[in-house]
C-alpha positions in Angstrom: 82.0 96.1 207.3 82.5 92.6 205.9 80.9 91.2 202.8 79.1 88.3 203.2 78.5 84.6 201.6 75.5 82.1 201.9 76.0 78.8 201.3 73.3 76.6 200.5 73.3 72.9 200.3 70.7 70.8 198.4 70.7 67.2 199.4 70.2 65.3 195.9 69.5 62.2 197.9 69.7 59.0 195.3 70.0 59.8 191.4 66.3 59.8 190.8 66.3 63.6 192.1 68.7 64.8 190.1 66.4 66.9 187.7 64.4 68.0 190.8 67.8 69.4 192.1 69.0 70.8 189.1 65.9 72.2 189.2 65.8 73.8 192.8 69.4 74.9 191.5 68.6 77.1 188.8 65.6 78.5 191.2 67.6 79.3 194.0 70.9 80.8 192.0 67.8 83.3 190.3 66.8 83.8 194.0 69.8 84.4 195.1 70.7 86.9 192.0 67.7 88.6 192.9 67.9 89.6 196.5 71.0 91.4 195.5 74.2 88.8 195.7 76.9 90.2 193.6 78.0 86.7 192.5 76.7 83.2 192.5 79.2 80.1 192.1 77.9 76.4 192.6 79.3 72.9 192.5 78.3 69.3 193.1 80.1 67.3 195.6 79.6 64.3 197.3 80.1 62.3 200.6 79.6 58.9 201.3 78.0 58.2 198.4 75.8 60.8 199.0 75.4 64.0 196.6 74.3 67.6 197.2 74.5 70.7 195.5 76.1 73.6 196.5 75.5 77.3 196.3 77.4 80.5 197.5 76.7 83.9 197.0 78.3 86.7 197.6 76.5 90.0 199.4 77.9 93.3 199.8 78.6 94.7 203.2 75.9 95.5 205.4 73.5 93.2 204.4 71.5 91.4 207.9 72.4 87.9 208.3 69.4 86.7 210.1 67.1 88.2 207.3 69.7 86.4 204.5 69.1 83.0 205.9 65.5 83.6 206.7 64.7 84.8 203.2 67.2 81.7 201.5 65.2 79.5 203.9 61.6 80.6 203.2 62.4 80.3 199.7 64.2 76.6 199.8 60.8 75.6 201.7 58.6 76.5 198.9 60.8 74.6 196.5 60.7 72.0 198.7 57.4 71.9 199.2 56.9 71.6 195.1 59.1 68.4 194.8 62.0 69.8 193.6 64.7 69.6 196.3 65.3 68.4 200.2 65.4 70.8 202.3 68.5 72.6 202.3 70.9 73.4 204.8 71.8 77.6 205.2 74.7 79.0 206.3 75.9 83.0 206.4 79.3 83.6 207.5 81.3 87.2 206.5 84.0 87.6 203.8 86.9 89.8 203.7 86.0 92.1 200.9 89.1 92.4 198.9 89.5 89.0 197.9 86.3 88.6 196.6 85.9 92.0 194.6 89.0 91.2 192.8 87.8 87.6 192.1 84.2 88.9 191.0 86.1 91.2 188.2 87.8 88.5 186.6 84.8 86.5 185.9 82.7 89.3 184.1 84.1 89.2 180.8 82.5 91.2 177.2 80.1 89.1 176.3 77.9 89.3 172.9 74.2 88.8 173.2 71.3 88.5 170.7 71.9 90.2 167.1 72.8 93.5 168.2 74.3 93.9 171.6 77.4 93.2 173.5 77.6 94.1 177.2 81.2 94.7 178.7 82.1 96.2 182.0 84.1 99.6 182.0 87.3 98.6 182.6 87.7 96.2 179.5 88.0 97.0 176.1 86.3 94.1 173.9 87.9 92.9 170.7 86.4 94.2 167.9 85.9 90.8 166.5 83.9 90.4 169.4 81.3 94.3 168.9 81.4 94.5 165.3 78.0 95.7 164.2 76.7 95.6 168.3 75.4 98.4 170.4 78.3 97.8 173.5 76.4 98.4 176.6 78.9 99.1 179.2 77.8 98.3 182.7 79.1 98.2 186.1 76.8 96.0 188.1 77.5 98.1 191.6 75.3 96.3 194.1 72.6 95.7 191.5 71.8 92.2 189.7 72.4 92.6 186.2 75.5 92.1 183.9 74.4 90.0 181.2 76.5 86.9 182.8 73.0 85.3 183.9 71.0 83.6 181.5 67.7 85.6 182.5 69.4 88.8 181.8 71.1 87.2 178.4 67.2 85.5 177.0 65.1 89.1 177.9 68.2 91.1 175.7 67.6 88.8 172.8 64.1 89.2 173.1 63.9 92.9 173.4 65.7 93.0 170.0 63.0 90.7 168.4 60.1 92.8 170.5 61.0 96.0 168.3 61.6 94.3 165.5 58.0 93.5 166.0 57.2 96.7 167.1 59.3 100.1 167.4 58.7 101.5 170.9 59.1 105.1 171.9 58.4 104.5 175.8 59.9 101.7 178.0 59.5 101.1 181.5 61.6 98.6 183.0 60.3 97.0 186.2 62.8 95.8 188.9 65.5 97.6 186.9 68.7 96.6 189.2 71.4 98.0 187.0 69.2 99.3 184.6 70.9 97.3 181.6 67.3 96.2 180.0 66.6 100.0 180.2 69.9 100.7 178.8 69.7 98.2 175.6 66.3 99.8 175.3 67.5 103.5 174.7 70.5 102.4 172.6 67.8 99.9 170.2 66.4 103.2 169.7 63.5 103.4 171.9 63.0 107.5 172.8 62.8 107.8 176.5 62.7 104.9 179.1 62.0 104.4 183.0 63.5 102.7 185.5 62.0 101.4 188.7 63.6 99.6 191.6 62.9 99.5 195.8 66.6 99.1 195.8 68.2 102.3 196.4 71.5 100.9 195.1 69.8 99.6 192.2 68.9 102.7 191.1 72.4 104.7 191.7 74.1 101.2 189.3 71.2 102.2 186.9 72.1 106.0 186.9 75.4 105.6 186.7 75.3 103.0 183.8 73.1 105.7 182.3 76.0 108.1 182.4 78.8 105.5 181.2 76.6 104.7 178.0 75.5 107.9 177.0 71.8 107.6 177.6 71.2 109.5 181.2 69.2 111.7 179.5 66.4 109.8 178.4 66.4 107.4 181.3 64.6 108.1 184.5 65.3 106.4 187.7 62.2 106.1 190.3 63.0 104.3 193.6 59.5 102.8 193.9 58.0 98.9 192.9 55.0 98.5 190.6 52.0 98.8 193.1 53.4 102.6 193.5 54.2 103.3 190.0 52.1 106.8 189.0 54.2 107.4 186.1 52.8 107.2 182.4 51.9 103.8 180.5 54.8 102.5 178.0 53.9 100.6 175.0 57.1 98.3 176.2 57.4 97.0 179.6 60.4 95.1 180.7 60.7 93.1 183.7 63.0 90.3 184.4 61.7 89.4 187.8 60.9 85.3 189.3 57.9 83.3 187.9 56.0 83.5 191.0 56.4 88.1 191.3 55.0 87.9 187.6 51.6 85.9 188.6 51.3 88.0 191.9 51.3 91.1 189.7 50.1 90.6 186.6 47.1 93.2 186.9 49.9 95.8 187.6 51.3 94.5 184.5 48.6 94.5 182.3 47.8 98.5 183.8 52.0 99.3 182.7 51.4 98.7 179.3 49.3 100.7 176.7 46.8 98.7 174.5 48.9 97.1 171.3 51.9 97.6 173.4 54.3 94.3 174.4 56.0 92.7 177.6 59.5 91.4 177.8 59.3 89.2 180.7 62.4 86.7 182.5 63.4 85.2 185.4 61.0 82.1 185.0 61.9 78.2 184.9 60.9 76.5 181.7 58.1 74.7 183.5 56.7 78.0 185.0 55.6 79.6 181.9 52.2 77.9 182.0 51.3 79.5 184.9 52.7 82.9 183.8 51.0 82.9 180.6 47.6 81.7 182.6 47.9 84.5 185.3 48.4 87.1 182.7 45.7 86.2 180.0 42.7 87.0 182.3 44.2 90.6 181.9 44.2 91.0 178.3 48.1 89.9 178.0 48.9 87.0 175.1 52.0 85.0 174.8 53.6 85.3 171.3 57.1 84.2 172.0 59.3 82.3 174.3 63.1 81.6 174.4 64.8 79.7 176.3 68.8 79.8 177.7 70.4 77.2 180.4 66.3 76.2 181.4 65.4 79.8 182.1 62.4 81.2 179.8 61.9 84.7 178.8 58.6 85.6 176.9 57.3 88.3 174.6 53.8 89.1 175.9 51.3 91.4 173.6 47.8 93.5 174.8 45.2 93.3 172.9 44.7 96.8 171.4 
């Protein structure tokens, strides 16, 4: 079976669109890293004086076409529909895999995040210049989103360090976990026992085995299940680095995850979204008490009143 790539074209249309399309950019890369591509690459070109963006990502084999464009589509219509891009033009063709899996590997390099962490895949070894005094999280991505290379991922690691700073933890759940490296970075901060929950099958296999690489399998279990069918116990730290718009939708299954006094480490919103995450969750007890910000991606500490 053939890997496959969707390209997406954003028609900028005249210069005054340009932050709308930077905009609809960074949406649809998340988007994209979300329904499971293994890489996203992007460019600007231009055409007759015309410019568009550009977007292709890469999916593992046996991944439906028709429900790739469909979903790419849907999506692109909602931004559309909010101002921030034409509609764009969606294209799924296959991909010999070989190529690409080689050309994936080189770009995912050791990379040091936050304070305390560094996250390198398993067949580097980082300079020491580069861990010194970091936790090195080493994590093989699989089919699952989640290497540290995406600014989401990179803004809720930095955060997690200041969250138990805040306040130790001794249970984290991590909703969404794809390949488990919020979970991870959680066990080896030295939270006691964590869980990890994904729909994605393969997502929870990259989160297992990353549990074996960094010595943590123990205290990490891996449910196959999404929040509305979680049964398992409260945590007083949640983790979730899902989009904006999965946060409003469930932020009563949020607000249930996490035990009174206990915090949220939430990503995968645009700058301009918090508002409306921070004004879904605050009907349900949840407070905002910090915010960072990478490449116009926002990840946010969220508290329950005790």
């Amino acid at each position: 079976m053939d890997y496959r790539v969707v390209t997406v074209t954003l028609d900028l249309g005249d210069s005054r669109r340009a932050g709308a399309g930077e905009a609809a950019r960074e949406a649809l890369s998340n988007f994209l890293w979300e329904a499971g591509a293994l890489g996203v690459v992007d460019e600007v070109v231009a055409e007759a004086g015309d410019e568009a963006i550009v977007l292709r990502a890469f999916f593992p084999p046996g991944r439906d076409a028709d429900d790739l464009a469909t979903g790419v589509r849907a999506y692109a219509t909602e931004l559309t529909a909010l101002g921030l891009a034409a509609p764009a033009q969606v294209v799924v063709d296959r991909l010999a895999p070989a190529p690409w899996g080689e050309a994936w590997r080189a770009h995912f390099r050791p990379l040091a995040v936050g304070r305390r962490l560094a996250v390198c895949p398993p067949w580097e070894r980082p300079a020491e210049a580069l861990t010194a005094g970091r936790e090195i999280l080493w994590i093989e991505p699989g089919r699952a989103f989640g290497t540290g290379g995406h600014a989401t991922t990179r803004a809720c690691l930095a955060l997690l360090e200041r969250a138990l700073d805040r306040r130790p933890a001794l249970r984290a759940l991590d909703v969404g976990t794809g390949s488990g490296i919020l979970a991870i970075a959680a066990l080896r901060l030295g939270v006691a026992e964590a869980w990890a929950i994904d729909l994605d099958p393969d997502a929870a296999t990259a989160a297992r085995e990353n549990a074996v690489r960094n010595g943590v399998a123990e205290r990490l279990r891996v449910v196959i299940t999404d929040l509305g069918g979680w049964r398992g116990p409260v945590a007083d730290l949640v983790l979730a680095n899902l989009l904006a718009a999965t946060h409003v939708a469930h932020a009563a299954l949020l607000a249930r995850a996490v035990e009174p006094g206990g915090y949220l480490v939430l990503g995968g919103a645009l700058v301009h979204e918090v508002p409306a995450v921070v004004g879904a969750l605050a009907p349900h007890g949840l407070w905002l008490a910090e915010v960072a910000e990478q490449e116009g991606w926002a990840a946010m500490i969220v508290g329950r009143f005790a």
